[in-house]
C-alpha positions in Angstrom: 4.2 54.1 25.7 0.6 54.9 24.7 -0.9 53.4 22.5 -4.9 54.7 20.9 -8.1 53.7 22.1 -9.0 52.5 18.8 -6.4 49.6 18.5 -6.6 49.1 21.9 -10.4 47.9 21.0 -9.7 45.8 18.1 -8.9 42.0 18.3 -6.7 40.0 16.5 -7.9 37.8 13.8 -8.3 34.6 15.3 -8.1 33.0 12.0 -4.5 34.3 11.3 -3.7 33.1 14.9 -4.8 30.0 14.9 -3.0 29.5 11.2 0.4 30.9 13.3 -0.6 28.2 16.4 -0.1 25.7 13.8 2.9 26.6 12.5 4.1 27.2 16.4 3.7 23.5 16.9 4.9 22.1 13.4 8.2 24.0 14.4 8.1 21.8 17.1 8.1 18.8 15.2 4.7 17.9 15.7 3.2 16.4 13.7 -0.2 18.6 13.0 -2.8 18.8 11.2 -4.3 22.5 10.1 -7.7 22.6 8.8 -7.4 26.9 9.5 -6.6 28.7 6.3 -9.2 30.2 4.2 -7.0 30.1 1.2 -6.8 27.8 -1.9 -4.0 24.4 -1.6 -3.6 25.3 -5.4 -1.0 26.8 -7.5 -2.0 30.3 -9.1 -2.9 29.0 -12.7 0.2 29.2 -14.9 -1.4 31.6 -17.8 -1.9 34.2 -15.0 1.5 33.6 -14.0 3.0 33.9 -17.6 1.1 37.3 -17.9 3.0 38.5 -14.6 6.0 37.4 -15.8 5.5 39.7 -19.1 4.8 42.5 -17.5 8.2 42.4 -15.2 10.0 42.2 -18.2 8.6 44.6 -20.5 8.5 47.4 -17.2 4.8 47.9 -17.2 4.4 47.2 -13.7 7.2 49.4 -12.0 5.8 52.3 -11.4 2.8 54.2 -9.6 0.0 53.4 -11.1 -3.7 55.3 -10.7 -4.9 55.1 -7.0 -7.9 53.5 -8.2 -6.5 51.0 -10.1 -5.5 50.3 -14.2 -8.2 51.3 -16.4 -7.3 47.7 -18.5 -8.1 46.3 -15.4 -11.3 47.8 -13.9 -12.6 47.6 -17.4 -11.4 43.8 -17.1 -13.4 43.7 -14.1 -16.8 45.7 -15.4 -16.6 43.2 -19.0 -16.7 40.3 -16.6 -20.3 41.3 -14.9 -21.2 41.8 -18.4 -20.4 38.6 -19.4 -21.4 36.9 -16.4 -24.7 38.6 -15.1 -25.0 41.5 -18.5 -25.2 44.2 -16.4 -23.2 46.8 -17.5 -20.4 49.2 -15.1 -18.9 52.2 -16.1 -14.9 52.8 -14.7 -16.1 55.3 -12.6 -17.9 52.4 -10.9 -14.8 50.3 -10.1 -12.2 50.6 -7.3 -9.2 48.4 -7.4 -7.5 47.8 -4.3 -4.9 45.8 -2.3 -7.1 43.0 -1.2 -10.6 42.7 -0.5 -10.1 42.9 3.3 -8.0 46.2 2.2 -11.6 47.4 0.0 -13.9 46.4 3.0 -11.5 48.4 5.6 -11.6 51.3 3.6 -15.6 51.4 2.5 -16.1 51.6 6.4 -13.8 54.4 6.8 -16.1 56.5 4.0 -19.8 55.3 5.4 -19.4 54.7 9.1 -19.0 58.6 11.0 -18.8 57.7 15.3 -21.7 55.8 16.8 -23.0 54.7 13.5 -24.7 51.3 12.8 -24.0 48.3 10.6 -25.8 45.3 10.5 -24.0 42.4 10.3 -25.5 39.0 9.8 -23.6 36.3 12.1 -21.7 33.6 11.9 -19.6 36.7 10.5 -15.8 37.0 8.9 -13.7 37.7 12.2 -12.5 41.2 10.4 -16.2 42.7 9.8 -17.0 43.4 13.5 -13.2 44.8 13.3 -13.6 47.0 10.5 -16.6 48.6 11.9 -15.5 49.5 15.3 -12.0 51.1 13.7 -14.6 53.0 12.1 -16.1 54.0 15.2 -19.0 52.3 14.2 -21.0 50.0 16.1 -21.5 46.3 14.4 -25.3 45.4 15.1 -25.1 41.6 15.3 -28.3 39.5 13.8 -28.8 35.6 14.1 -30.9 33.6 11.5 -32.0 29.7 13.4 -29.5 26.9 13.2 -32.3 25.2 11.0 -31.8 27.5 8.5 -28.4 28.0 8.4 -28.3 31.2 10.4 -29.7 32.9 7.4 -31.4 36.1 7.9 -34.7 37.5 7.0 -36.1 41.1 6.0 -38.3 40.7 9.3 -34.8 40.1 11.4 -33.4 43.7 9.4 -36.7 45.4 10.2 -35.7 44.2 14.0 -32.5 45.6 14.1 -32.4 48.4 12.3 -32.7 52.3 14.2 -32.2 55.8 12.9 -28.3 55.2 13.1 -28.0 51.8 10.7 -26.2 52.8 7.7 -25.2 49.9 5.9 -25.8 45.8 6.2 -23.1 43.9 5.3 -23.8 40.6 4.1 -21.2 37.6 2.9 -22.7 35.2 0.9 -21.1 32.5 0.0 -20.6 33.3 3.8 -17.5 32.3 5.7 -17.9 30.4 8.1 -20.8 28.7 6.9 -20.4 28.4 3.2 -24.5 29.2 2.9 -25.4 30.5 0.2 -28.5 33.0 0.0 -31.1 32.5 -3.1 -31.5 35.4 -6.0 -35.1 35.5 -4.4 -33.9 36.2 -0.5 -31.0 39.0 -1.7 -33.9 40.4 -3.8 -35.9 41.2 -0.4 -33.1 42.3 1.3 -32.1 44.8 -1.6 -36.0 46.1 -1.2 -35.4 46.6 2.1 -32.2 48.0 1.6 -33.6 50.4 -1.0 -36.7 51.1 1.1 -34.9 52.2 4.4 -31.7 53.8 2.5 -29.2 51.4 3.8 -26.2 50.9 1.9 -25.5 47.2 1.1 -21.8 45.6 1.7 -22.1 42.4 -0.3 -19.0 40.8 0.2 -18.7 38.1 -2.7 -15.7 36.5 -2.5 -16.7 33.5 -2.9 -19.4 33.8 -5.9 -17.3 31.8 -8.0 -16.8 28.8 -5.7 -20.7 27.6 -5.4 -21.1 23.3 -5.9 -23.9 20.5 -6.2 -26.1 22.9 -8.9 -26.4 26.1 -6.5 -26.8 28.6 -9.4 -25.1 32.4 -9.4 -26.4 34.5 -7.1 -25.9 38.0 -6.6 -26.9 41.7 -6.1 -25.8 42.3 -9.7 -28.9 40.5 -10.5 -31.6 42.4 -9.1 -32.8 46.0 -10.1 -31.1 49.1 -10.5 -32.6 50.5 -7.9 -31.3 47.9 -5.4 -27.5 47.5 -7.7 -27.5 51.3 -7.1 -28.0 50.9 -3.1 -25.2 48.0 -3.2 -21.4 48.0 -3.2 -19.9 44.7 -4.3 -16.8 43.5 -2.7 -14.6 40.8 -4.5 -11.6 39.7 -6.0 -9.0 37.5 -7.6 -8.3 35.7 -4.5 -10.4 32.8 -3.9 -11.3 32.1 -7.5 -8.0 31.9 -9.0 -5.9 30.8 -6.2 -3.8 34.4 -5.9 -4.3 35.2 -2.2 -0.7 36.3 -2.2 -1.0 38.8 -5.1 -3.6 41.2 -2.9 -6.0 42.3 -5.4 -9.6 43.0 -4.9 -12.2 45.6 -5.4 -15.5 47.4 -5.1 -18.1 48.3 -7.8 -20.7 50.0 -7.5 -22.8 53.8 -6.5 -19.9 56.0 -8.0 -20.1 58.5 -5.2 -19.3 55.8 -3.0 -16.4 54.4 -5.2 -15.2 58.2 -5.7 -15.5 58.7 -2.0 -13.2 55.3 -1.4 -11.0 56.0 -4.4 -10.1 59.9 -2.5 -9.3 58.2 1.2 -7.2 55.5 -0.9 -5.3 58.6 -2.5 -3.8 59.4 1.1 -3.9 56.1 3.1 -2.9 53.3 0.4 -1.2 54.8 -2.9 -2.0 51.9 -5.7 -2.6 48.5 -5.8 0.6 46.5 -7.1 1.2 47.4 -10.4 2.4 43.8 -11.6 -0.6 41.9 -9.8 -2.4 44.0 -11.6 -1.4 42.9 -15.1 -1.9 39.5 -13.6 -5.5 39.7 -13.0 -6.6 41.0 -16.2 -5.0 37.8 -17.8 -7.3 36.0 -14.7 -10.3 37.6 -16.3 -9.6 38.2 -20.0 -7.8 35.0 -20.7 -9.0 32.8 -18.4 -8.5 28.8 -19.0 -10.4 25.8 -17.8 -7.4 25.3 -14.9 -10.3 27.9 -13.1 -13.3 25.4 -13.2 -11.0 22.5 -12.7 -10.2 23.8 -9.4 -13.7 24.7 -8.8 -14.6 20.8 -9.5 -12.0 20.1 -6.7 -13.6 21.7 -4.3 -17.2 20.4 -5.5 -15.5 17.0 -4.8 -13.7 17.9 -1.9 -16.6 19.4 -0.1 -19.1 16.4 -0.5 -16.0 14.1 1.1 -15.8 16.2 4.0 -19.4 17.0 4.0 -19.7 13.4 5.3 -17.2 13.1 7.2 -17.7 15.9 9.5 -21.1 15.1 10.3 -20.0 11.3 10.8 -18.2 12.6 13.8 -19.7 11.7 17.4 -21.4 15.2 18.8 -21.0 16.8 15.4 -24.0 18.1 13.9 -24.8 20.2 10.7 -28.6 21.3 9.8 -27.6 21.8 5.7 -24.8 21.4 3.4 -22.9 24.1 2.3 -23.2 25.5 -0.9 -20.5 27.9 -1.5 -16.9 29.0 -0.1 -14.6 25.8 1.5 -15.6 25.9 4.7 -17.8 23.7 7.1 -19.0 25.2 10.3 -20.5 22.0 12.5 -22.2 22.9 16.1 -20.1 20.8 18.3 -21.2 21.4 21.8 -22.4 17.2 22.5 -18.7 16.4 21.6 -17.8 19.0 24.6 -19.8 17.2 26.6 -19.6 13.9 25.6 -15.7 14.5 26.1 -16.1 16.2 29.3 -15.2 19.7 28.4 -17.3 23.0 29.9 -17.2 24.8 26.5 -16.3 24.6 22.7 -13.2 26.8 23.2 -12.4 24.1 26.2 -12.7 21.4 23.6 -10.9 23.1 20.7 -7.8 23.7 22.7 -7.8 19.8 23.6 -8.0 19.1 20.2 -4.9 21.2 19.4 -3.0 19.7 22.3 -3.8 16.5 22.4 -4.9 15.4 19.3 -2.5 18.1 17.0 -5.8 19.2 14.6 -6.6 22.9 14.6 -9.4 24.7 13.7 -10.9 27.7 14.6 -13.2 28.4 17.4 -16.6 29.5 16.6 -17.2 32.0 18.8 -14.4 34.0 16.6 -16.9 34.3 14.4 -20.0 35.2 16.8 -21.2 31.6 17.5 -19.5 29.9 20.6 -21.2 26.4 20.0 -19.4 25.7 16.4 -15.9 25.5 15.2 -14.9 26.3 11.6 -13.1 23.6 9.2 -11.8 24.6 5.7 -11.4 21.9 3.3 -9.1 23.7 1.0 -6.4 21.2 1.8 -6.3 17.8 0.0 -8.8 15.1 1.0 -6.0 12.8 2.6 -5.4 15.4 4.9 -8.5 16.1 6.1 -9.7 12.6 6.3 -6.8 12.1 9.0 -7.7 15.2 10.5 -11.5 13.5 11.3 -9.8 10.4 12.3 -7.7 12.0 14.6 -10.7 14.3 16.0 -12.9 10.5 16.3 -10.3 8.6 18.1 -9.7 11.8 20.4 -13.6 11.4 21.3 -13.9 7.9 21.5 -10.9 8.3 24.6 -12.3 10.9 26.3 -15.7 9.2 26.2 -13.9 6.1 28.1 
């Protein structure tokens, strides 16, 4: 049976896979620990819950709704910028979709024509490289020094960009690093941006989740000109802990947002009509169960902070500030361990010493391997314990 060239060129996302490697094993009564998912341990916050469980009753949320999303909810969506960063967004500058990954698969459809560029910063999300090539695109891959977090500079942009780049796309708070770039560094890159007429991506999933006094940061905050060059990708998910309820968006140039809003029409229908109702309560009438969580992860990140780089071979140049993720270069514990490669090493953890993670190179850099700390401390302590004791054997 044939099958297309295009999926035949796309990977799976390792992240999913090594989440379903873990599961494998715990089905086999092993006892292991999965430091994999990029998803919230927490419940979704019971007001948000309470306002989906309205809406099933009084049958608001049974039936098609508009392709683009509610207009109580993209309004929900442009009164939070206003509130948050008082810049203003009209409807027409909102797309509601199912997901972010959904919103970030379909902006590439409507940018990226056959042999087209896109810039991509790395480490990267595993879907962006994905997203570009079922475009037909070609990702452009550009590496900032370990000293500095990977983070890129205008001067790395002026390298890579030709007469095909199109767009940059640019996470920050970045998974897998949880860096987070300053107001003054997206500032540049938006001049650039504006400058050579590249469309910015700005993937800000995480904005919410920044710890340890790293202020807001976005391409809201710059000038129109630079807000008018951007598309900003986000979403319920991360912030309220409502991964499962697939709702996320873009806002932005409103030919762009019409342009997604018309491929949507034929290739998606609407977001879910009860999720939906659910995030505007997440936005109108949020509580202080939202910064609670956020507090967790402050906590929870300076714990595993030092425990990660208390680990034999482990190294980290910064802390994180954003996301809940750490992504440690960890190619002395290969070879202190006797292993020819991180990937070598990673398995053996899986194996031997039942932690998984995922492999670096997943996510363009081969030497690191990615550990959330969305999980509770306890669990990730013994996780580190495990990893040390695995070490200190194989160093024997």
């Amino acid at each position: 049976m044939k099958l297309s060239k295009r999926i035949q060129n796309v990977a799976p996302s390792a992240t999913l896979a090594a989440s379903q490697k873990a599961n494998d094993l715990k089905a086999q009564g092993i006892d292991v620990i999965s430091l994999t998912v990029g998803e919230s341990d927490f419940d979704t916050p019971e007001y948000i819950a309470q306002a989906a469980i309205k809406t099933v009753k009084e049958h608001t949320g049974d039936r098609y709704t508009p392709v683009n999303g509610i207009p109580e909810l993209r309004q929900a969506i442009a009164d939070s910028y206003k509130r948050d960063a008082d810049v203003r967004y009209d409807l027409d500058q909102v797309f509601v979709g199912t997901g972010a990954k959904n919103v970030l698969f379909t902006l590439f459809q409507v940018l990226v024509d056959p042999g087209d560029e896109v810039i991509i910063p790395v480490p990267y999300w595993v879907s962006f490289s994905e997203h570009v090539k079922m475009a037909e695109g070609k990702p452009v891959f550009v590496q900032g020094p370990y000293e500095d977090s990977y983070k890129i500079t205008v001067e790395d942009l002026e390298k890579a960009y030709t007469d095909q780049t199109v767009a940059l796309l640019l996470n920050s708070p970045s998974n897998p690093s949880g860096v987070v770039y300053s107001q003054e560094e997206i500032q540049a890159i938006g001049e650039w941006a504006v400058e050579k007429d590249v469309v910015i991506v700005a993937d800000e999933i995480y904005s919410r989740l920044i710890y340890n006094g790293q202020e807001p940061v976005s391409f809201v905050r710059t000038t129109d000109d630079v807000r008018n060059q951007t598309i900003i990708v986000n979403g319920a998910s991360k912030t309220y802990a409502m991964t499962g309820w697939r709702i996320g968006y873009a806002l932005g140039n409103k030919e762009i947002i019409a342009a997604v809003s018309k491929y949507a029409s034929q290739a998606n229908g609407n977001p879910t009509g009860i999720s939906q109702h659910a995030v505007i309560a997440a936005y109108n009438e949020e509580t202080d169960e939202v910064e609670k969580m956020r507090q967790s992860f402050e906590q929870r990140l300076n714990k595993a902070y030092d425990l990660i780089v208390s680990i034999p071979g482990f190294k980290l140049a910064n802390k994180p500030s954003g996301a809940f993720y750490l992504f440690p270069d960890v190619t002395e514990a290969a070879k202190m361990t006797g292993y020819d490669s991180v990937e070598d090493f990673n398995l053996a953890l899986i194996e031997e010493a039942h932690v998984v993670t995922v492999v670096g190179s997943s996510f363009g850099i081969s030497d690191c391997l990615r550990f959330s700390y969305a999980v509770d401390e306890a669990t990730f302590a013994e996780g580190v314990q495990r990893i040390k004791e695995f070490i200190e054997e194989k160093r024997k």
